[in-house]
Structure formats: C-alpha cells, structure tokens
N, CA and C atoms as a LAMMPS dump frame, in Angstrom:
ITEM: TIMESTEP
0
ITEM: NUMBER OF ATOMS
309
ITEM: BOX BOUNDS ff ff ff
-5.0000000000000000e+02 5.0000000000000000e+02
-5.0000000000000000e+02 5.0000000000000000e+02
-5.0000000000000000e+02 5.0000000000000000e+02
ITEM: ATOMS id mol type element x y z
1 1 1 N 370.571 320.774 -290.345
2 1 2 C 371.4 319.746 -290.9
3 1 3 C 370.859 319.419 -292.295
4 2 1 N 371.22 319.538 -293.207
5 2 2 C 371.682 319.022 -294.389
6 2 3 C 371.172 317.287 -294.518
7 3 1 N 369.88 317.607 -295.121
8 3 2 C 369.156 315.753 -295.3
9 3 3 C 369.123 315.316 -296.688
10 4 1 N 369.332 314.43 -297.313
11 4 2 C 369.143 313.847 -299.089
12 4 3 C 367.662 312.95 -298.184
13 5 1 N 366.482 313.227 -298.987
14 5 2 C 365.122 312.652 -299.393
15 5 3 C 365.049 311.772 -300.549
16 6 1 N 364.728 310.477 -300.088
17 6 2 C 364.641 310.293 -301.646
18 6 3 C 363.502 309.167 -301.442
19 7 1 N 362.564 309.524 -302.22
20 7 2 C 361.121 309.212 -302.409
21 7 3 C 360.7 308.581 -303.698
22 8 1 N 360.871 307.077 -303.706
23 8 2 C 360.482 305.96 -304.749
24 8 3 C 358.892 305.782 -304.911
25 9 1 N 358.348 306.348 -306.189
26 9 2 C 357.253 305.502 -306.433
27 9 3 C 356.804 304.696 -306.951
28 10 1 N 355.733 303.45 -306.231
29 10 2 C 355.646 302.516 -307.425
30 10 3 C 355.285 302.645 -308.771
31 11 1 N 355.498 301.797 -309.749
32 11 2 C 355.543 302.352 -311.476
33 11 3 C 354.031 302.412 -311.452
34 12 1 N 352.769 301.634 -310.894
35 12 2 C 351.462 301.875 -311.252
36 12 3 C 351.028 302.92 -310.816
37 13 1 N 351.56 303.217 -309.371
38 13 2 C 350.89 304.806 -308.63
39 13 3 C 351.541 305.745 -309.98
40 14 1 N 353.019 305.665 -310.352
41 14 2 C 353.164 306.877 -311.307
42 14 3 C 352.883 307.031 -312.729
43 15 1 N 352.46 305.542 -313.089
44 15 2 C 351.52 305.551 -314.535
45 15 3 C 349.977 306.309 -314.406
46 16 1 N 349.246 305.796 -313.08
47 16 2 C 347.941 306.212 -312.875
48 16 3 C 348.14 308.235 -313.227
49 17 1 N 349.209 308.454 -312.601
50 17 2 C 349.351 309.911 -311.989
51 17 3 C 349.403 310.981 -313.61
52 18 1 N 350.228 309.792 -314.307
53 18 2 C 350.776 310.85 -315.423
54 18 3 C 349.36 310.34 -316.292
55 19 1 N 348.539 309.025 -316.46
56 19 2 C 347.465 309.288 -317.051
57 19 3 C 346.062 310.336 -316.632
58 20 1 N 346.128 310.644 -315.153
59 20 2 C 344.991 311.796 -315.254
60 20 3 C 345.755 313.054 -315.259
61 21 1 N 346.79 312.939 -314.919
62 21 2 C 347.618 314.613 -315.394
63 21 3 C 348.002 315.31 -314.534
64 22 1 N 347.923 314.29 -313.179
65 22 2 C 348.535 315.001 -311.579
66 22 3 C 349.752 314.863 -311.362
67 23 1 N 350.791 314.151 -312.066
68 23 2 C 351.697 313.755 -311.421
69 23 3 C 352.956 315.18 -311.619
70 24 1 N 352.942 316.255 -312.47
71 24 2 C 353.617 317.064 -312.413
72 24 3 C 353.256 318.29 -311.144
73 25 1 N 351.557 318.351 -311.666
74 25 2 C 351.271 319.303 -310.428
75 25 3 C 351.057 319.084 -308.856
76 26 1 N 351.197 317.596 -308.944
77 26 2 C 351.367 317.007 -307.39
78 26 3 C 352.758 317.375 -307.165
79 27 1 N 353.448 316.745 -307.845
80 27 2 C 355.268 317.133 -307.714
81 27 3 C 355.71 318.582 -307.266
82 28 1 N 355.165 319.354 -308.222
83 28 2 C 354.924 321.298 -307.614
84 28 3 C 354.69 321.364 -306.622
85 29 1 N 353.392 320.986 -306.037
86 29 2 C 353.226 321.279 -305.016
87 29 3 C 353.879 320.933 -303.672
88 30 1 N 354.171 319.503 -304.116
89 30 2 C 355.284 319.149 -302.366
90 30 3 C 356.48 320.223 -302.385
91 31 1 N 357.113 320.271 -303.806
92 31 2 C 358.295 320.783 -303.801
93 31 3 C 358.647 322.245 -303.284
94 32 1 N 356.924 322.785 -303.436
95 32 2 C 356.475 323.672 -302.897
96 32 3 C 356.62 324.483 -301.396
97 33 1 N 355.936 323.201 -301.363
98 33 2 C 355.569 323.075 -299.387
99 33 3 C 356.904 323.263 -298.591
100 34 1 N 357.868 321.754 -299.482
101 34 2 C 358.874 321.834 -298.6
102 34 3 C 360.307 322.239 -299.012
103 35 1 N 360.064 323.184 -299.93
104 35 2 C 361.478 324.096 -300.272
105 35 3 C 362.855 323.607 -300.377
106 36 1 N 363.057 322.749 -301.192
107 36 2 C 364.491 321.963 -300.966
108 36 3 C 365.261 322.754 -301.788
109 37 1 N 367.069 322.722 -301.194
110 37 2 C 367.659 323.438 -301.583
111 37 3 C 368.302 322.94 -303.194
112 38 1 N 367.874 321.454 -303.292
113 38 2 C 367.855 321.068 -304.734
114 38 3 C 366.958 320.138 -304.487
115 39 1 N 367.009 319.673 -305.832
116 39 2 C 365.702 318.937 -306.479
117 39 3 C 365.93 317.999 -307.28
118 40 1 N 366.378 316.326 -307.675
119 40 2 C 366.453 316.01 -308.858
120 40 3 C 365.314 314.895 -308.98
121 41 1 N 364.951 314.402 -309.935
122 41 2 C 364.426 313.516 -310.34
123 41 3 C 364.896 312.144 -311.66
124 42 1 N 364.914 311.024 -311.111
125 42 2 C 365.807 309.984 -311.729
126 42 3 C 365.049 308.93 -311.493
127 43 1 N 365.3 307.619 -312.209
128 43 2 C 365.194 306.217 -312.532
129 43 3 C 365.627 305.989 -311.206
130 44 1 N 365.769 305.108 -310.276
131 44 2 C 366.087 303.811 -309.929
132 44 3 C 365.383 302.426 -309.749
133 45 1 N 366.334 301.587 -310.262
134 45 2 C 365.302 300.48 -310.055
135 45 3 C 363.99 300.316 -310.8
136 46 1 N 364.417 301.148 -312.091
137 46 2 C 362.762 300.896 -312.7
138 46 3 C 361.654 301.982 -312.076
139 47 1 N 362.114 302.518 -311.37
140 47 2 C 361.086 303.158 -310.864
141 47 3 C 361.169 304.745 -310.487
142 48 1 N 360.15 305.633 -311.206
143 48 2 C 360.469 307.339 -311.113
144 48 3 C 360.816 307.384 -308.926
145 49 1 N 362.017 308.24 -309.304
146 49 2 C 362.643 308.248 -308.119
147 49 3 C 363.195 309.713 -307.646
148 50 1 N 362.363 310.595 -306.939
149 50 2 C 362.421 312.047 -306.315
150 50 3 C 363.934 312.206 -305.318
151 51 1 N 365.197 313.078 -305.905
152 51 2 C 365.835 313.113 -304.677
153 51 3 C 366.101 314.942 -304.459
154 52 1 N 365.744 314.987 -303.307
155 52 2 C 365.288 316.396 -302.906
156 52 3 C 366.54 316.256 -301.288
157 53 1 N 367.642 317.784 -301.372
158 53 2 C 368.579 318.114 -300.36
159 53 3 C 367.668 319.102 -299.811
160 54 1 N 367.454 318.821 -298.394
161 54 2 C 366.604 320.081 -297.192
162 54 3 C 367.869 320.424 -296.614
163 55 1 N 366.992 321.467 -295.944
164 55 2 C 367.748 321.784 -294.763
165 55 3 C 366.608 321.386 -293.381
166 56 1 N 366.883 320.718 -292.534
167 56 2 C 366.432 320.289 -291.185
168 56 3 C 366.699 320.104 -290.503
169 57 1 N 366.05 321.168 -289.269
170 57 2 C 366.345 321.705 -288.218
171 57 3 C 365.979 320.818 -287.145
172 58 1 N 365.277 320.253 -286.811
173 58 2 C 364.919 319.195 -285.864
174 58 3 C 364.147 317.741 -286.427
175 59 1 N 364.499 316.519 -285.824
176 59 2 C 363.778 315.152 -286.647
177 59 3 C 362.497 315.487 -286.574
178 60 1 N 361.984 316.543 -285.397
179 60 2 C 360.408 316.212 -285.449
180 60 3 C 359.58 316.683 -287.063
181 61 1 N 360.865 317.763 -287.891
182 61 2 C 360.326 317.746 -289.272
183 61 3 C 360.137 316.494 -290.154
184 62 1 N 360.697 315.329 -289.919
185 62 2 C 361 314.039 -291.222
186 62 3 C 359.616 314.12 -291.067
187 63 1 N 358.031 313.679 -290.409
188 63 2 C 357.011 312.999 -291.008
189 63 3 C 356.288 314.179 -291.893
190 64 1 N 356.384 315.292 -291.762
191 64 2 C 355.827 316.791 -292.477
192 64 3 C 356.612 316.665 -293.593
193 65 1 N 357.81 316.399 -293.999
194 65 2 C 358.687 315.501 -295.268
195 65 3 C 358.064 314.845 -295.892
196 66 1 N 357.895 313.484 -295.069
197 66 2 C 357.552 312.744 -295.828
198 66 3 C 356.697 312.077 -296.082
199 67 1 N 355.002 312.497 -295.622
200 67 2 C 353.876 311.931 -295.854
201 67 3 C 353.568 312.892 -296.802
202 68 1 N 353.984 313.981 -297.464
203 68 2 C 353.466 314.066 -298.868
204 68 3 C 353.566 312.789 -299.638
205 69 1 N 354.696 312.784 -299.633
206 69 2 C 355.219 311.516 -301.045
207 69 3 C 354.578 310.3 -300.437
208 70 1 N 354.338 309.878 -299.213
209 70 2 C 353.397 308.414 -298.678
210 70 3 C 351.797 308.866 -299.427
211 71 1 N 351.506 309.923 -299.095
212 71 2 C 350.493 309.937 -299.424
213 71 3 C 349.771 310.21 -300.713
214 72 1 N 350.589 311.116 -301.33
215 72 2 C 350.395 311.024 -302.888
216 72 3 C 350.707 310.175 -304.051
217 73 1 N 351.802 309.467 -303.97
218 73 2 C 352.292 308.825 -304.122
219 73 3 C 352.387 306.914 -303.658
220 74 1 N 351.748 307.175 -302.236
221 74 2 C 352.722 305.681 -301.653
222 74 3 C 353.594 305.759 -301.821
223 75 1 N 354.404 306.489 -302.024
224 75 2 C 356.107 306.183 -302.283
225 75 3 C 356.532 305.866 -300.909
226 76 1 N 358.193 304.546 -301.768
227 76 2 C 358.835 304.548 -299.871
228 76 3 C 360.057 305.603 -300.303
229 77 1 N 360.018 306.464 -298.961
230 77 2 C 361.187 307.27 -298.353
231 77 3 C 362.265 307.373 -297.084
232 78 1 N 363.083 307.455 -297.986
233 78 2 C 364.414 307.118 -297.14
234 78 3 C 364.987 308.747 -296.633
235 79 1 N 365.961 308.572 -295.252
236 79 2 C 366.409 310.123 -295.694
237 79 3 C 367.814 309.605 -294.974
238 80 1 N 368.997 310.959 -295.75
239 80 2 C 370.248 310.039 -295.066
240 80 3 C 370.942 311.702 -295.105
241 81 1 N 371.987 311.343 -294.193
242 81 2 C 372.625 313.251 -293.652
243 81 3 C 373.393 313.612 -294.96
244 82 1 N 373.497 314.497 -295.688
245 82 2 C 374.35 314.923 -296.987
246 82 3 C 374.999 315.995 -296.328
247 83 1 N 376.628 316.006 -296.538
248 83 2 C 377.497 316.879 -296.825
249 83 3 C 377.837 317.512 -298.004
250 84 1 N 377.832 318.612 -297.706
251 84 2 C 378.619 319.33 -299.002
252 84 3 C 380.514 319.693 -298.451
253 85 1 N 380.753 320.174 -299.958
254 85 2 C 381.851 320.083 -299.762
255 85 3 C 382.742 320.829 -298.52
256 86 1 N 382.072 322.041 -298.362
257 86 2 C 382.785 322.538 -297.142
258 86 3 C 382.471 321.892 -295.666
259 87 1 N 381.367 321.143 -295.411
260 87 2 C 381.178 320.446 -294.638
261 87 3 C 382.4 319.222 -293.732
262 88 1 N 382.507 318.291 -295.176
263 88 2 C 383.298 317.551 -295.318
264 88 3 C 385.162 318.256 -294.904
265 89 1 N 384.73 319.658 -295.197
266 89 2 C 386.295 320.151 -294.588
267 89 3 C 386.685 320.533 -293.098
268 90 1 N 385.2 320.545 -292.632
269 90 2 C 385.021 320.596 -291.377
270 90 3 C 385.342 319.457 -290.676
271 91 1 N 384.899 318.835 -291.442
272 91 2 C 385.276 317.415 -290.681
273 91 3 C 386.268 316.797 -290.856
274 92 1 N 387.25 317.245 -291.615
275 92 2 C 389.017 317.187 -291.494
276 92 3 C 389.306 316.434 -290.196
277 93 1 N 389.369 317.342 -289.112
278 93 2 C 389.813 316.765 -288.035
279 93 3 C 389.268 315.62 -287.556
280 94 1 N 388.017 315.657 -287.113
281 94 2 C 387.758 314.734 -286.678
282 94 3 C 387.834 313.272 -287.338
283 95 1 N 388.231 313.314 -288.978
284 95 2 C 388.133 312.135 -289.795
285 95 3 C 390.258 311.812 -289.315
286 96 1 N 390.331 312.609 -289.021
287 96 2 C 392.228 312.283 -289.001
288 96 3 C 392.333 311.942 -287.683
289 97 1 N 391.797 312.323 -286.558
290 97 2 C 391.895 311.591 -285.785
291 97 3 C 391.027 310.481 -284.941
292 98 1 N 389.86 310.487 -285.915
293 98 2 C 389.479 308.545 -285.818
294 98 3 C 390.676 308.033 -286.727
295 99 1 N 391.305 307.763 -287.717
296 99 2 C 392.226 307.487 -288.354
297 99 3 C 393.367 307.153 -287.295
298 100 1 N 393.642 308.439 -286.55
299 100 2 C 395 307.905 -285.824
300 100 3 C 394.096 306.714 -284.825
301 101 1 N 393.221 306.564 -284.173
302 101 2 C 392.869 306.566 -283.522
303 101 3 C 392.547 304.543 -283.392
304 102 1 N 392.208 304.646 -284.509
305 102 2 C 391.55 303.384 -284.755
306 102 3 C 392.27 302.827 -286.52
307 103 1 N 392.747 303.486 -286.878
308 103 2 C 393.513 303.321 -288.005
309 103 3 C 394.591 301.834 -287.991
C-alpha cells in the first residue's frame, strides 16, 4: 500500500545539523535505507519538512520508517494512505456506490 511520510523537524535540531554538516548526509542515508518511490522536501510551518511516498507492505514496517527521522532528527512523523491516480480509478465503484448509498 502506497504511504505519504512526512517527517517535521524542529528548526534547532535542523540548524544544529546543517551547522556541523550532517544534515544532508543524514538525509542520504535514511532515504537510502528506506527507498521511497518519491522524495520531496518543503517548509511547513516554519519548519524543514521531509515528505517521502513508500510502498508498504505490512504496518509492522511504520517503526523501521520512522525512527530514523525520531532519531536523527526528533522529528514528529505522521503517515497517511496516498493514492495515485489510477488507484483512485479503482475506486470508481466503490466511491459511486457509497454515494448512492448514503448520498
């Protein structure tokens, strides 16, 4: 299944990181480990914000996820199910008939 990661760090953990010079090659390396089928990196909230699409096969993967970023970081991580577009066509039916259903 198709997961969006997205891993907030606080602004001092990622000031400390980029002043000794880890914070790119820490970033490599998770991204490394855990092979996401994309990768972006963005602002929110003031704060450098990792959003990485997996693919995952069972929940017992989320803590192998996401104690890199707890632990390098402290970052907090969220994870929520992402569709892509053909996904979403799959789910045609079943979205038309909750619609009839409860509509």
């Amino acid at each position: 299944m198709r997961m969006m990661l997205k891993a907030t760090m606080p602004v001092e953990v990622g000031n400390a990181k980029i002043k000794d010079g880890s914070l790119a090659t820490t970033i490599q390396a998770i991204l490394a480990e855990l092979t996401p089928e994309a990768a972006y990196f963005i602002e929110d909230q003031g704060k450098r914000t990792a959003i990485l699409f997996l693919d995952v096969q069972d929940s017992s993967q989320i803590p192998a996820l996401a104690e890199p970023w707890f632990l390098a970081f402290n970052a907090s991580v969220e994870f929520h199910v992402a569709m892509n577009a053909d996904d979403l066509m799959k789910a045609g039916p079943a979205i038309e008939q909750a619609a009839r259903s409860y509509g």
